[in-house]
C-alpha positions in Angstrom: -172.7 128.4 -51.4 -170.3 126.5 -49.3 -170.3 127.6 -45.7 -167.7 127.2 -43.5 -168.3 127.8 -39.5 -165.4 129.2 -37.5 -164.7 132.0 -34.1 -163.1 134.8 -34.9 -159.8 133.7 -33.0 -159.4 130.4 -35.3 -157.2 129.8 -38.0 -159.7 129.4 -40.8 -157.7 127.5 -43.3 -154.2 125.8 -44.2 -151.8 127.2 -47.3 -153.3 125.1 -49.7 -150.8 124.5 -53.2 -151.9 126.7 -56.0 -152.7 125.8 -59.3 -149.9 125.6 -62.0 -150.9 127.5 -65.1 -148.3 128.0 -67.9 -148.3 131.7 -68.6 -149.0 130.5 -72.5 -152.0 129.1 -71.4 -155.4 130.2 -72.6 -158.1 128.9 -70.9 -159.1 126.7 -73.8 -155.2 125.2 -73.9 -155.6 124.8 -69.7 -158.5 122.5 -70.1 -157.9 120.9 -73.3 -154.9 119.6 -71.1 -156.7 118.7 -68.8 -159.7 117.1 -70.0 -160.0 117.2 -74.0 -163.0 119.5 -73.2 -163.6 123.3 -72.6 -167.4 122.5 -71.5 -166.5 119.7 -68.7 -164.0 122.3 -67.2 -166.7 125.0 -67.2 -169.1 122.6 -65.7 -166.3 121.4 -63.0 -165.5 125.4 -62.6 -169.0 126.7 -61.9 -169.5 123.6 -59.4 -166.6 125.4 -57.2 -167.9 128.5 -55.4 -166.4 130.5 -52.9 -165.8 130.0 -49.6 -168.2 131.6 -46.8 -167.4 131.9 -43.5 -169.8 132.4 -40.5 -169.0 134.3 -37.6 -170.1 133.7 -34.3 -172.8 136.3 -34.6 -173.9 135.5 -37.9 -172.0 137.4 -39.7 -171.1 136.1 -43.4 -167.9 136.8 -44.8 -167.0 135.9 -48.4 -163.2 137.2 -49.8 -164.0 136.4 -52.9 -166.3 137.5 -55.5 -169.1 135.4 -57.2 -169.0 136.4 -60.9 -172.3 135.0 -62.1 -173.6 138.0 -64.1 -171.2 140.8 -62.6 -167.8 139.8 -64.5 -165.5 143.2 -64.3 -163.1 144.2 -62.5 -163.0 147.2 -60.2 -161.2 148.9 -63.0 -163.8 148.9 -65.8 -162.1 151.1 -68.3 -161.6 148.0 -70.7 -164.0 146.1 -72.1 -163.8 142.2 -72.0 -165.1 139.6 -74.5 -167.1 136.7 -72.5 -167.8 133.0 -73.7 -171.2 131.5 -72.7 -169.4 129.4 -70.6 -166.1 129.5 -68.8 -164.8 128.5 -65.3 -165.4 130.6 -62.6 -162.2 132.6 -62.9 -161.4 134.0 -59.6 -161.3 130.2 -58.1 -160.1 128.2 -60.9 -157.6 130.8 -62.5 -156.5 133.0 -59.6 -157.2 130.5 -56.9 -158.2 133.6 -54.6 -159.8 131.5 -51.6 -155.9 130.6 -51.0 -154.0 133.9 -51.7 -153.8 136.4 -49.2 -153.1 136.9 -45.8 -156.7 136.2 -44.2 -156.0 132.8 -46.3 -154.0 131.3 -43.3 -154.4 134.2 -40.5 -158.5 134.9 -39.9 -157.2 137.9 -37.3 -153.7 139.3 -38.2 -153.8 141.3 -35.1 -154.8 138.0 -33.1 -152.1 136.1 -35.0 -149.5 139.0 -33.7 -150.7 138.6 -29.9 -150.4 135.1 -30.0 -146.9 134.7 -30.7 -144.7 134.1 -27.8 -141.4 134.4 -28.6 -141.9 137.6 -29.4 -143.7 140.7 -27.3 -145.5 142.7 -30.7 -147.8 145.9 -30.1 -151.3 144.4 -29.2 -153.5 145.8 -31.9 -156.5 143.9 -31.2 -159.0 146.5 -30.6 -162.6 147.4 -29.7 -163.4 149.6 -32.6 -163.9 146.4 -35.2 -160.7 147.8 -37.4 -159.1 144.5 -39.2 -155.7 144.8 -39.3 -154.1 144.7 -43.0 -150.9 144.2 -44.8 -151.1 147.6 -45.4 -150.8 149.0 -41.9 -148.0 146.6 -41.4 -146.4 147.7 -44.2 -146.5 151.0 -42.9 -145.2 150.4 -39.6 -141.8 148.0 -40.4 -140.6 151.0 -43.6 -139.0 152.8 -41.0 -139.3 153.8 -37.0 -136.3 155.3 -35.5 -136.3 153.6 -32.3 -139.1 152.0 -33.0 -137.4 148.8 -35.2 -134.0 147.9 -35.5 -134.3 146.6 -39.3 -135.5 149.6 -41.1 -136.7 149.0 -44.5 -137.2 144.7 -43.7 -140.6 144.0 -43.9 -140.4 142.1 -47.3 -137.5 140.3 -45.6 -139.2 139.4 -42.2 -142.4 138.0 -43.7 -140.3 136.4 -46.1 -137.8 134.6 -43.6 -141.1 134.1 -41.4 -142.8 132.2 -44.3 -139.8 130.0 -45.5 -139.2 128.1 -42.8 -141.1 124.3 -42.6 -143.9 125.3 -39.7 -144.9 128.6 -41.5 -143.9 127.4 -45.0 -146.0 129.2 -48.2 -145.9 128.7 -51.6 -144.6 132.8 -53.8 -148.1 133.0 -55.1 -150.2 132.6 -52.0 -148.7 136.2 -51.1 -147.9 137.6 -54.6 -148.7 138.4 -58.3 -146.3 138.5 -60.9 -147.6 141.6 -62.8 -147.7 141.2 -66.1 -148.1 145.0 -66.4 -143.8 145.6 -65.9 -144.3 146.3 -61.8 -142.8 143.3 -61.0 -143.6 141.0 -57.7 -146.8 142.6 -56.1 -148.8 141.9 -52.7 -151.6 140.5 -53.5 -153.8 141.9 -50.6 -152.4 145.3 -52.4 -153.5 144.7 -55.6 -155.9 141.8 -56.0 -159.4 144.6 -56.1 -157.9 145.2 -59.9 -157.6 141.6 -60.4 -160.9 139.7 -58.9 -163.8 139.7 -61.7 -167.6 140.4 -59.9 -166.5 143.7 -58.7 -168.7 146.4 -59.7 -167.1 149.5 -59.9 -169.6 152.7 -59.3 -168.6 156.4 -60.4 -169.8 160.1 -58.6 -171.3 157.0 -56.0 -173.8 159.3 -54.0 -175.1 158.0 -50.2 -176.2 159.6 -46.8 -174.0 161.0 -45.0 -173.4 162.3 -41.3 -170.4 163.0 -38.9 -170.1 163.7 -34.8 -167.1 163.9 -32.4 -169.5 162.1 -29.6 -167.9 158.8 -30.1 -165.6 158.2 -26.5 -163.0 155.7 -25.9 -163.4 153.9 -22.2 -160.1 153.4 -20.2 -160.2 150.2 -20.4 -160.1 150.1 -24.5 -157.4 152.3 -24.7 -154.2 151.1 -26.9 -151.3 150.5 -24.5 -147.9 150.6 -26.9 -146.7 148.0 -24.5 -142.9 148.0 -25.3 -140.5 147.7 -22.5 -138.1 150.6 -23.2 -138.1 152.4 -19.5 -137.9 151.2 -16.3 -141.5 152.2 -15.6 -142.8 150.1 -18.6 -141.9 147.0 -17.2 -143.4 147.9 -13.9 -146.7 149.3 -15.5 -146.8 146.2 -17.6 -146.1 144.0 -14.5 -148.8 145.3 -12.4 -151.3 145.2 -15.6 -150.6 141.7 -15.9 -151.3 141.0 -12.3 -154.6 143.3 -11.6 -152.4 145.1 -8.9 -154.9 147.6 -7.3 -153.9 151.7 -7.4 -151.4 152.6 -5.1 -153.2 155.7 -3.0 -149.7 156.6 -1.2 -148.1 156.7 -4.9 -151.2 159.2 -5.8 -151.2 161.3 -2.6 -147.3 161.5 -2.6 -146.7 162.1 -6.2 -144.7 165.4 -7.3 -144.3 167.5 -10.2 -141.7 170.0 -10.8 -141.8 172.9 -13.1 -138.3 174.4 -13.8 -136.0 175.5 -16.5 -135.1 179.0 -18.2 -137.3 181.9 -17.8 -139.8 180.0 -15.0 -140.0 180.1 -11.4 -139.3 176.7 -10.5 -142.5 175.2 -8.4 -143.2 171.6 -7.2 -146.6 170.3 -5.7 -147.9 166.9 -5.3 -150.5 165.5 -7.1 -153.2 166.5 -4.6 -151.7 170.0 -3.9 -152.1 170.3 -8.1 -155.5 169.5 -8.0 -156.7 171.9 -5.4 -154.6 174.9 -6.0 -155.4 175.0 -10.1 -158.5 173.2 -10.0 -159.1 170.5 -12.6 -161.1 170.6 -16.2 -162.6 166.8 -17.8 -162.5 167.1 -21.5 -162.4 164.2 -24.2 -159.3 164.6 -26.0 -158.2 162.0 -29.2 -155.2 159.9 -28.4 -153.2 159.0 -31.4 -150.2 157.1 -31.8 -147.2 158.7 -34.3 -147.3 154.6 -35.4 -150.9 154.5 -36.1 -150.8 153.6 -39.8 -153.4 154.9 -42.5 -157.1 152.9 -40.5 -155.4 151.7 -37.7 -156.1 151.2 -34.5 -153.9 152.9 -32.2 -155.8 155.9 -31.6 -158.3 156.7 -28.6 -160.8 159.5 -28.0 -161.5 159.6 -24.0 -162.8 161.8 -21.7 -159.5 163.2 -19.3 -159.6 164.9 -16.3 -157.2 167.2 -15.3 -155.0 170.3 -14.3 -154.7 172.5 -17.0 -151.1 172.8 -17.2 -150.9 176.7 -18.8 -152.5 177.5 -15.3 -148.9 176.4 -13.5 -147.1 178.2 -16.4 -148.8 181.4 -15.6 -147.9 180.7 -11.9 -144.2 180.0 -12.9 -144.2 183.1 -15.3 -142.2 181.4 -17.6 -140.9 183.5 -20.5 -142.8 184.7 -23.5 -139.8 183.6 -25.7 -139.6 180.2 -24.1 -139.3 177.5 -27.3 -140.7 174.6 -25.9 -141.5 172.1 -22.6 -139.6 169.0 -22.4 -141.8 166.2 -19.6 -140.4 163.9 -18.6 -140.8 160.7 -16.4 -138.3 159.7 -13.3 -137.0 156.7 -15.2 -135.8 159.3 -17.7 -138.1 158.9 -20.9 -138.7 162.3 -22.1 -140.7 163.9 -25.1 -140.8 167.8 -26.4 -143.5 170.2 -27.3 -142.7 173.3 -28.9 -144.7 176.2 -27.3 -145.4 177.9 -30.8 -147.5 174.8 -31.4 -148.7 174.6 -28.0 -152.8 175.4 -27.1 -153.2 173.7 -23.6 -152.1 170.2 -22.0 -153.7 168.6 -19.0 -152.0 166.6 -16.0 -154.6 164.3 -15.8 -155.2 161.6 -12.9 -158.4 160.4 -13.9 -159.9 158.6 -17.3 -163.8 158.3 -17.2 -163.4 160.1 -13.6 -161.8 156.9 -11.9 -158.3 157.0 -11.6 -155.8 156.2 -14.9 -155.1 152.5 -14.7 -151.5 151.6 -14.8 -151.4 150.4 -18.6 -152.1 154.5 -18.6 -149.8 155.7 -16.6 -151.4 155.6 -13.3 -150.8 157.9 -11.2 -151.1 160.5 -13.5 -150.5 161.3 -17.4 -149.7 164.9 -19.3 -152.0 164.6 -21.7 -150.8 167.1 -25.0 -153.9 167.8 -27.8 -153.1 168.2 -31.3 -149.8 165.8 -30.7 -148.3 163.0 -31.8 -149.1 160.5 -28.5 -145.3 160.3 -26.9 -146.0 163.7 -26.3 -148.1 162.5 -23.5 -146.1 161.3 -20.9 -147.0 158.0 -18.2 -146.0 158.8 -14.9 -145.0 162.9 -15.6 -142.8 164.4 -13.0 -140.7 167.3 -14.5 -141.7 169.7 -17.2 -138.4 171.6 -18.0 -139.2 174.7 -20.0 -136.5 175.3 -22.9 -135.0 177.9 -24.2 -135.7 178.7 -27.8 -132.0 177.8 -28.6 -132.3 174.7 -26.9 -135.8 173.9 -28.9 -133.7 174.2 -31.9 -131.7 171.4 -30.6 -134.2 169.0 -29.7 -134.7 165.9 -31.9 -138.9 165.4 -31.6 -141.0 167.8 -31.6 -145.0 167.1 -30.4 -144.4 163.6 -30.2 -143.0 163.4 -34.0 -139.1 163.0 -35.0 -137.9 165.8 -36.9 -138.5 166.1 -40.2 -136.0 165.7 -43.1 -134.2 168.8 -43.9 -134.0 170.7 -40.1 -131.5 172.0 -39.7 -129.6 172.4 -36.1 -127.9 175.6 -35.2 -124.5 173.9 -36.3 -125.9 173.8 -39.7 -126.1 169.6 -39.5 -129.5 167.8 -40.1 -129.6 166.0 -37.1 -130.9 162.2 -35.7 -132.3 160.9 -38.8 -132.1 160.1 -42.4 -132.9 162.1 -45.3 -135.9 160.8 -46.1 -137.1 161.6 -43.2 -139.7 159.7 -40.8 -141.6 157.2 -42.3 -144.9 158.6 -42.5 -143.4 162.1 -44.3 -143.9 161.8 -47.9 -144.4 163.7 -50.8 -147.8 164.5 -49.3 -146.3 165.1 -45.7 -147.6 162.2 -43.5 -148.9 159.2 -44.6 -151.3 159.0 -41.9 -151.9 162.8 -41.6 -155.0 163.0 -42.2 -155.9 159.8 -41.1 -159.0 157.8 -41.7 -160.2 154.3 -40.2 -163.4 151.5 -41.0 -165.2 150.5 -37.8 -166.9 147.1 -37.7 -166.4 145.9 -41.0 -164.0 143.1 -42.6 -162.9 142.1 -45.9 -165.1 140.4 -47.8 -168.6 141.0 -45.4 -172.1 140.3 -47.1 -174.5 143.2 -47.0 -178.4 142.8 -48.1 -179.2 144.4 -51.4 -181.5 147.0 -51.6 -181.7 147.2 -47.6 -180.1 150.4 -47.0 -176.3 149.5 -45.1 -174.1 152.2 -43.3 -170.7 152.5 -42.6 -168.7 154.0 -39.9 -165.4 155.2 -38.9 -163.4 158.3 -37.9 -161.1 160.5 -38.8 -158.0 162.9 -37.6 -155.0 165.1 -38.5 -153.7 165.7 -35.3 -153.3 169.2 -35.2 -155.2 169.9 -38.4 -158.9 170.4 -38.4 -160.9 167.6 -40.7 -162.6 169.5 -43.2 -164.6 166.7 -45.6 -164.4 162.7 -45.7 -164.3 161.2 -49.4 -166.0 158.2 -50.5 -165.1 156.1 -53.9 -166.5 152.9 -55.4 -164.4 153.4 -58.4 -160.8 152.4 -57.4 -160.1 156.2 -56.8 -161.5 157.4 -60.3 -163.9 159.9 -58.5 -164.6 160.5 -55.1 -167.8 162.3 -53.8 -166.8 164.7 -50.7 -169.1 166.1 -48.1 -168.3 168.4 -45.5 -166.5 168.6 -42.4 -165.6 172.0 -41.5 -167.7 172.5 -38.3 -165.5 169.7 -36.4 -162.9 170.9 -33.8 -159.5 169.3 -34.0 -158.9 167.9 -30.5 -161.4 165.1 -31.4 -161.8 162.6 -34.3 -164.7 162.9 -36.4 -166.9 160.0 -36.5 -168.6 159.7 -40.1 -171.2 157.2 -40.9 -172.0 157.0 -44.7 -175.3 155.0 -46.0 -175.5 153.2 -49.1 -178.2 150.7 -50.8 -176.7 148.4 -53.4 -179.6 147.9 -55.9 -178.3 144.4 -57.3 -176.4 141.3 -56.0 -172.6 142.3 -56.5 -169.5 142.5 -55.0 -168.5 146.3 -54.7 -165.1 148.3 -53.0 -165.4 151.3 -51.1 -162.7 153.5 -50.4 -162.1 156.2 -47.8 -159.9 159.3 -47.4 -159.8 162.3 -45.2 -159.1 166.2 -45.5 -157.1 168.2 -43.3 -158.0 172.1 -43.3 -154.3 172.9 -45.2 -155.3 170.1 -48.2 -153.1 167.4 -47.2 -155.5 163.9 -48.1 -155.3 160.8 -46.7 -151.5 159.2 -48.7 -153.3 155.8 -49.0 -157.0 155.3 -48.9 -158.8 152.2 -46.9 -160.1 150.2 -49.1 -162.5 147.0 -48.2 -164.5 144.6 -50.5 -167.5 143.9 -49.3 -170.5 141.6 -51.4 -174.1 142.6 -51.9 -176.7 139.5 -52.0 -180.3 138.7 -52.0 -181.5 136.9 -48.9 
């Protein structure tokens, strides 16, 4: 085992050229041209292992199987035919050690926050969630007014990648599929293609879930993009540790107005004395978040309850929704017929918000898409339910493809709709993420190992997390349906591999209407005997 010792924040190795292999080449042909000998290329193959890296806290991580005795692939529906001796194919044929992302980048989100021409959403994160191709794939389809170039990720990375600092070889990134599908990602694909993988069916464990887990103010995701005047001045004073301003707090206002409602404004201390104030931990989740990622946050709020002012306002019964907004103008929509409660909070772990959170106070929305709780609230403009038809988000979400406006136009955006709706409905709705655990990680066999992670649906109630260790051929469910949907559930599932292997587990969520999780997570991950 060759061991190589490097931080989490390092580089861990340079694009190194692939292997040329003729696609007429049988492994016999390969060597024969190489040496005259099929046994001195086995014997030089089986001398070149993977690569092991060490983490700072001893952690071993190995991306690559070790085939030894275990040689299928996850997919084990066909049955191979195995010489005595042969070189280790998934270094000397595939050359995995050098394909992949995590090839060049040890920390995708680390190699994002360290670029400094350009200001990228931080998605480092406290959780332990590595950061895949996947996610970014799912973020740079589409984003109206999120990205400018929808539809560009292929062409980013690829312009990234050709030029002479960043410069990588077709096949450190891609397989060419022999199947017909073309030019493939390899981090998408390579779990059918690695040999060592043992693929389990009906795979059975412990399992256990709780909504306890909390987020702390200081770990919450910030999506940090300057779009508003206020985001360049909570960004400034985030950057420069600049204390709370009390006279911002104690002179803060918030006006309630609009058709049907008494219009009333208080400051933020009149708010909290009049109404009173609830503390309630509430999951924070970004409309970006794609399928295991990070943005998403489950912390305890303090607040006014904000149905408490709409009583006092008596807005009407047949209002259509509340638009908030913030005094540099950003505003976001709820519609009331999905509305439960909202909160004007001022405190996060019952110290004030910090800045990054929208200090001096935040509406903070359950069941919605995040936008949907504003930084810095001052008005909340009650709408009419003609002018809710009108709107163009609704809950923090764009509207979906096929709304149509009272003029009888689809408005705002294209007909396929916002990225995440599919033929499923959201891509991340339900949602389901990996805590602590990278590509690749060695486990002990037969000492029992459990995983953890969580799961949401926004406004949907999580009613069982799958497991598979079959590629997706079966998946074992246990139930959910005692959660409440204004917090993630937290699942821990247990497993003891019984023999030195390299295994995939993959991970899906149901929502209470039977929408699944569009794409499961999926992570490689190498049983061994110490």
């Amino acid at each position: 085992m060759r061991i190589q010792k490097i931080g989490v924040f390092v580089a861990i190795v340079a694009f190194i050229l692939l292997l040329v292999i003729g696609a007429s080449c049988s492994p016999t042909a390969a060597s024969d041209e190489a040496d005259g000998s099929d046994n001195e290329i086995s014997q030089s193959a089986a001398s070149t292992e993977p690569l092991v890296i060490e983490r700072p806290d001893g952690t071993l991580i190995q991306r690559t199987p070790t085939e030894a005795d275990i040689l299928s692939t996850l997919s084990d529906d066909w049955p191979y035919h195995y010489p005595e001796q042969m070189p280790a194919y998934n270094i000397y044929y595939l050359d995995a050690d050098n394909r992949g992302c995590n090839a060049c980048h040890d920390d995708l989100a680390v190699t994002l926050k360290s670029m400094t021409s350009y200001l990228h959403v931080d998605l480092t994160n406290s959780y332990g969630i590595q950061l895949t191709v996947q996610q970014c794939i799912d973020c740079h389809t589409f984003g109206f007014y999120y990205i400018t170039n929808q539809y560009s990720f292929g062409t980013l990375i690829h312009g990234i990648h050709g030029t002479n600092s960043q410069r990588a070889d077709c096949w450190n990134c891609h397989l060419a599929s022999g199947s017909g599908a073309g030019m493939q990602l390899w981090d998408l694909v390579k779990h059918n293609q690695l040999r060592g993988i043992t693929a389990i069916h009906d795979v059975e464990g412990e399992f256990s879930w709780n909504q306890d887990k909390t987020t702390p103010a200081a770990d919450i995701f910030d999506f940090n993009w300057q779009y508003y005047e206020l985001d360049y001045l909570r960004y400034e004073n985030t950057l420069n540790n600049v204390p709370p301003d009390q006279e911002m707090f104690d002179n803060w206002t918030i006006t309630i107005s609009g058709e049907g409602a008494n219009e009333l404004t208080y400051t933020l201390p009149e708010l909290i004395e009049r109404f009173g104030s609830e503390t309630e931990a509430v999951t924070f989740h970004c409309t970006l978040n794609p399928t295991g990622g990070p943005l998403i946050a489950n912390a305890v709020y303090t607040g006014v309850p904000l149905s408490r002012l709409f009583a006092e306002a008596g807005i009407s019964p047949d209002a259509g929704a509340f638009t908030a907004l913030a005094p540099d103008g950003f505003a976001e929509p709820v519609m009331m017929d999905n509305f439960s409660e909202a909160y004007i909070c001022y405190q996060i772990d019952g110290a004030p918000l910090p800045w990054s959170q929208g200090y001096p106070v935040q509406l903070i929305v359950p069941h919605s898409g995040a936008p949907a709780s504003v930084k810095q609230v001052s008005d909340i403009v009650v709408n009419t339910q003609a002018e809710a038809a009108e709107l163009h988000e609704w809950n923090g979400w764009p509207r979906e493809a096929g709304t149509v406006a009272a003029d009888g136009t689809i408005p705002y955006y294209t007909l396929e709709g916002w990225p995440y709706v599919d033929d499923n409905g959201y891509r991340n709705k339900p949602n389901a993420g990996l805590f602590d655990f990278e590509e690749g990680q060695i486990i002990e066999t037969g000492v029992p190992y459990t995983f953890s992670g969580y799961a949401t649906a926004y406004d949907e109630q999580i009613v069982a997390i799958e497991f598979s260790m079959d590629g997706g051929v079966s998946w074992t469910s246990y139930d959910t349906s005692g959660s409440n949907k204004s917090n993630w559930v937290i699942w821990n599932f247990t497993i003891t591999p019984e023999f030195d292997s390299a295994y995939v587990l993959s991970v899906r969520s149901v929502s209470e209407t039977g929408r699944i999780t569009e794409t499961p997570i999926e992570v490689l991950f190498n049983a061994k005997t110490f």
